[in-house]
Structures are given as structure tokens and as C-alpha cells.
N, C-alpha and C positions, 0 to 999 in steps of 0.2 A: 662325948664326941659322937656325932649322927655317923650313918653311912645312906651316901645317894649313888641311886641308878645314874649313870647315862649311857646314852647309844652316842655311837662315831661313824658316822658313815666309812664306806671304803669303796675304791676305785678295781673294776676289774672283775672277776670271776670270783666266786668263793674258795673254789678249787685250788685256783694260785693260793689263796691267802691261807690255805692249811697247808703250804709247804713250807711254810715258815714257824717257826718252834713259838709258843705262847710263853708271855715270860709271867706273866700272872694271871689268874683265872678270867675269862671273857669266855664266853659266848653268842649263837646265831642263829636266829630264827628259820627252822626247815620249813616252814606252812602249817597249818593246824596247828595241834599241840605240840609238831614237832621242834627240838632243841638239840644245838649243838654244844657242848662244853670242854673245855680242854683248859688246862692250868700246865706249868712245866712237867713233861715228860709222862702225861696223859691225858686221855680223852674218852670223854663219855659222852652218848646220848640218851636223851629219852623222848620216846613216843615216834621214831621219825616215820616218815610216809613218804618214801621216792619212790614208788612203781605209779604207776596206772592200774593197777588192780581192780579197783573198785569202778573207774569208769567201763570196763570191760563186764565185770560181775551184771554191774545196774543198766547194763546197754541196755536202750528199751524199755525199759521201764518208767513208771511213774517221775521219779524223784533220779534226776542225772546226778552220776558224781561223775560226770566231766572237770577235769580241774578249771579253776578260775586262776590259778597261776602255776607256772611250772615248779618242780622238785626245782632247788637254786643248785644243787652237787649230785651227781650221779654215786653210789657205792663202792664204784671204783676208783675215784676222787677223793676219796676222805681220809684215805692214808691209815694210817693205824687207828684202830680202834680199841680200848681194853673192856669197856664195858656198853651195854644196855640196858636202860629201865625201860619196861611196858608199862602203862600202867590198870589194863584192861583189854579184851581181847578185840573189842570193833573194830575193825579193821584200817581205820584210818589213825590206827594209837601201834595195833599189834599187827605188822603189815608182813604176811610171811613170806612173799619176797624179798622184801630187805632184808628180812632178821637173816635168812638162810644164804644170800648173797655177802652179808658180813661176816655170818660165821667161817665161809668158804674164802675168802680172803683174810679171815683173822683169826687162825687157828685156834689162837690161844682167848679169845674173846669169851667173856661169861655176860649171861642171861641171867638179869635179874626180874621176873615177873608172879603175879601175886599167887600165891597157894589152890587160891580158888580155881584157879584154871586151866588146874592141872592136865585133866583129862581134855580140856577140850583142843588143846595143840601137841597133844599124842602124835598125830600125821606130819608134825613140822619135824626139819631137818636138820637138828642140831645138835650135837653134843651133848648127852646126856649128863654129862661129868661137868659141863659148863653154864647148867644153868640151875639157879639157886633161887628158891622158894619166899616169897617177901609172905609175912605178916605182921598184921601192926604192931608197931610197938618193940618189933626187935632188933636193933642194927646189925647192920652186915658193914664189914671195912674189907676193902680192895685199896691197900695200898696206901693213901695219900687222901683217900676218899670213905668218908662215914656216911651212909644212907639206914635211913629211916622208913619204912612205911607207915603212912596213917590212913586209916577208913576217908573211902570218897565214899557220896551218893548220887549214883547217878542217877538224879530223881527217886530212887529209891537205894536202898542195900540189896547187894546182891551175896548168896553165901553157895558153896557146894556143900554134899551131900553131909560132909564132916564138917561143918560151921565155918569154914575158911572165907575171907571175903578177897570177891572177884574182881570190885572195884577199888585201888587205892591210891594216894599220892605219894610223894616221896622230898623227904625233905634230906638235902642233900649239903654237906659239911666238907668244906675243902680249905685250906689254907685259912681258915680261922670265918670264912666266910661261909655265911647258912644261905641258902637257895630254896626254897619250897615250891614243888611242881604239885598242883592239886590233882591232877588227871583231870575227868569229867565227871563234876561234883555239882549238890545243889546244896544250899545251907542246911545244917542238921544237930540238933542238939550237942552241944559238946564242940563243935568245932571250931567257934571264938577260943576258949580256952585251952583247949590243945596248941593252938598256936602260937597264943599268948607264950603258954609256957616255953614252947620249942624256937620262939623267939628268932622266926629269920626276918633276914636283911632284904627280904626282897620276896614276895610272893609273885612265881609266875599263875595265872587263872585266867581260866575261859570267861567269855563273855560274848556268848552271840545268845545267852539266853534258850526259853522252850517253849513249847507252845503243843497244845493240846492238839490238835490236828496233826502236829508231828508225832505226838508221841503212841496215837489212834495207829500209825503208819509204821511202829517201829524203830522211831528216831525218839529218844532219850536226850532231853536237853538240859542245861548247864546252868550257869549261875548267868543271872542279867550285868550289864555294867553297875549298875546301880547296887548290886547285892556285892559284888566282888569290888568296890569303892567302900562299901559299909563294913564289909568283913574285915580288911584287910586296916582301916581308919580303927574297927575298935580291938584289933587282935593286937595294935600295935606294931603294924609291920610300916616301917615306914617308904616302902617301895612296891610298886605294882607294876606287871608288865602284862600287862593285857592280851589274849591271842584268841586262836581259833575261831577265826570270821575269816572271810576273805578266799576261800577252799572252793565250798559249794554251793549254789547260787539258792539254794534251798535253804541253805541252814548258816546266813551269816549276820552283821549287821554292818551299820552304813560306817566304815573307818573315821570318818567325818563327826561322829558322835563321842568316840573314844578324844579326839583329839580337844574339841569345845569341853569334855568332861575336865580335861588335865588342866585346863587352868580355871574352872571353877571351885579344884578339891587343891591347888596348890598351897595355900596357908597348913594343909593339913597332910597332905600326901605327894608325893613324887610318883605320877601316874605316867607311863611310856605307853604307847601303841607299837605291837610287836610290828617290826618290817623288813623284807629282805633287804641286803645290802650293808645292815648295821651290824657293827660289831657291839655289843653290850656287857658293862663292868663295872665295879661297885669302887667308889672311891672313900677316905675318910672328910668329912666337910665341916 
């Protein structure tokens, strides 16, 4: 028995639609890498980006992060929260307004973000007792929820001073259904077969791709559509949700390409273009 992706639109606010209780696992696209998840009687994010932060930081500068589309839910809209995954500190993954804005309305909220990173969010405002160390390869269980981390490269490895790595993704186990969020990765030995073996149902992965002149600039960029249709074809994952375009006018690609892609790889893969609005869930088919 396969399992497929679909998205289902919905009518209204986002906001409205998490006051009403999930009765099986879905979730919803924040922008970038951001994601929203909730199954009965929890909810998790990872990577989300509701501030403006960054258009404020890069005011003036070179390279705008003005958004190209709004945050879809404010922090005070999202109602209960038990968990977040980071999955790297750039600020448009580890956004420390949010994180310290959910902590501050969800007491009880734990942080999960990668080892490597320790020191560098020292100044953030969180609960020291609430946030929990990821490194690859060891699960952490909250509850109802098994996560995973595995090595990303963001264009490269990144490690601190005690070998911990900075960059990771997180493959995420809920009611019998595996989810895999890569962070912001580029392909790296090992990483078909990691997969393979951890075997989810649905890889979510960037795809706006990189480019030398960004990376000359301090932008680190990700896997192409074309590498994240390969990866995901030979790992054996038979679902792709595509994201992180569509943010900064800098660093995206044309949605239009995602979409001509999804019915050229459909004899082989169920390829979705992340969007707001949808709600996304995995069926048996």
C-alpha cells in the first residue's frame, strides 16, 4: 500500500483554522522553510519566520529581505504550541523573535535546535530547561512525536569547536507517519541512503537552488529542483513538497517551474509546490 501527498485548499484565515482541533496529522506552509504541524492534541513547528526581522536587519543594503509574501499567522494566533525545530541559526530558519514570542506565550514549549549552536543563541530568551540539543542520529520523543536529526549541507558542513554539526534536518515520526524536513541542504555523500533507510513518506526540501555570486555575498544555497526530484526519486521517498522560493526576490525560483516539473516526474513521484492557503496530508492510496 503506497502513501500520497495532497494539499486541500481552505477558505479564510489560517488563524481561524487552528481553532479548530486536527483530527489526524496535516499541516501548512509559513513561507520559506517554514511549517506548521499538528496531529490530535499537538502541534509542532519547524523553521517558522513571522517577524520582519530581516527586512529591518538588511534595510539598505545590497541584497533586500523585504518579504515577497506576508507571515499567513501572527504568534499570537497559533494557539498552543508544544514544540519547535530550528534547523540552523540563519535567520530566516532560527528567527529570534518568534522563537522568544512563543516561548512567552507557551510556557511549557521546548526547543529543539542542533548542538552546534550552542553558543551562538546564548542572547536568546528562552528557557534554558526547554530547550534540547539535536544531534544526528539520536531521537528525541515528546509525547506522541519521534524526531530524528540528520546531517544537512549547507553547501558545506558546518561543526563547532566540539564536532557538533550546526546544520541539520529532522525527520519527524507521528502517528505511524514519517515526515522528513531537510533544513537547507545540498546533496552529500551518504545522504540517498540515509534516507532510504529512515524511509519517509513525504520529504519536505528546498529548491530555489545556489549560485556562486550568492554564496561570494554570504547566501549559502540549497538543493536545485532538479537535485531534490533526483534525491527524493532514488531515496525512495515517494512524496515531495517543495519550498523555500517565493520569500526574497533574491534567492527564489519561478513557482511556474515547480509546477511543469510535477507532471513530468508523475509516473515516478507525487511532487506538490509548497502554498499558502493549503492544508497538506498524507493518505493510504
Amino acid at each position: 500500500m503506497s502513501v500520497r501527498l495532497f494539499a486541500e485548499s481552505f477558505s479564510g484565515a489560517l488563524a481561524d483554522l487552528l481553532t479548530h482541533p486536527a483530527e489526524n496529522l496535516e499541516w501548512y506552509w509559513l513561507g520559506q522553510a517554514g511549517f506548521l504541524l499538528r496531529g490530535p492534541n499537538y502541534t509542532w513547528l519547524i523553521d517558522p519566520y513571522l517577524s520582519d526581522r530581516l527586512a529591518d536587519k538588511y534595510r539598505g543594503k545590497p541584497l533586500s529581505h523585504v518579504r515577497m509574501m506576508p507571515a499567513p499567522v501572527a504568534v499570537s494566533q497559533l494557539g498552543r504550541v508544544d514544540l519547535v525545530l530550528c534547523t540552523h541559526r540563519h535567520g530566516d530558519h532560527l528567527d529570534q523573535p518568534t522563537l522568544e514570542n512563543i516561548a512567552e506565550k507557551n510556557p511549557k514549549a521546548r526547543f529543539v535546535l542542533p548542538a552546534g549552536i550552542k553558543q551562538e543563541i546564548a542572547e536568546f530568551q528562552l528557557p534554558r530547561g526547554n530547550i534540547f540539543w539535536a544531534v544526528p542520529d539520536q531521537p528525541l520523543k515528546y509525547g506522541p512525536l519521534t524526531i530524528t536529526a540528520l546531517p544537512a549541507a549547507h553547501e558545506a558542513f558546518g561543526y563547532d569547536e566540539a564536532g557538533h554539526h550546526k546544520f541539520v534536518g529532522y525527520s519527524c515520526l507521528f502517528a505511524e507517519r514519517s515526515i522528513y524536513h531537510s533544513g537547507d541542504t545540498v546533496l552529500y555523500p551518504g545522504l540517498t541512503h540515509r534516507l532510504r533507510t529512515a524511509g519517509p513518506d513525504v520529504a519536505l526540501l528546498p529548491v530555489n537552488g545556489r549560485r556562486a555570486e550568492l554564496l561570494a555575498q554570504g547566501i549559502a544555497g540549497n538543493l536545485s529542483l532538479e537535485e531534490a526530484i533526483a534525491l527524493s526519486v532514488e531515496a525512495g521517498i515517494p512524496n515531495l513538497l517543495a519550498h523555500h522560493f517565493g520569500l526574497f526576490a533574491f534567492n527564489t525560483i519561478d513557482p511556474r517551474l515547480i509546477d511543469a516539473a510535477s507532471l513530468t516526474v508523475a509516473n515516478r513521484l507525487t511532487l506538490v509546490r509548497a502554498e499558502l492557503g493549503k492544508r497538506y496530508y498524507l493518505r493510504n492510496s
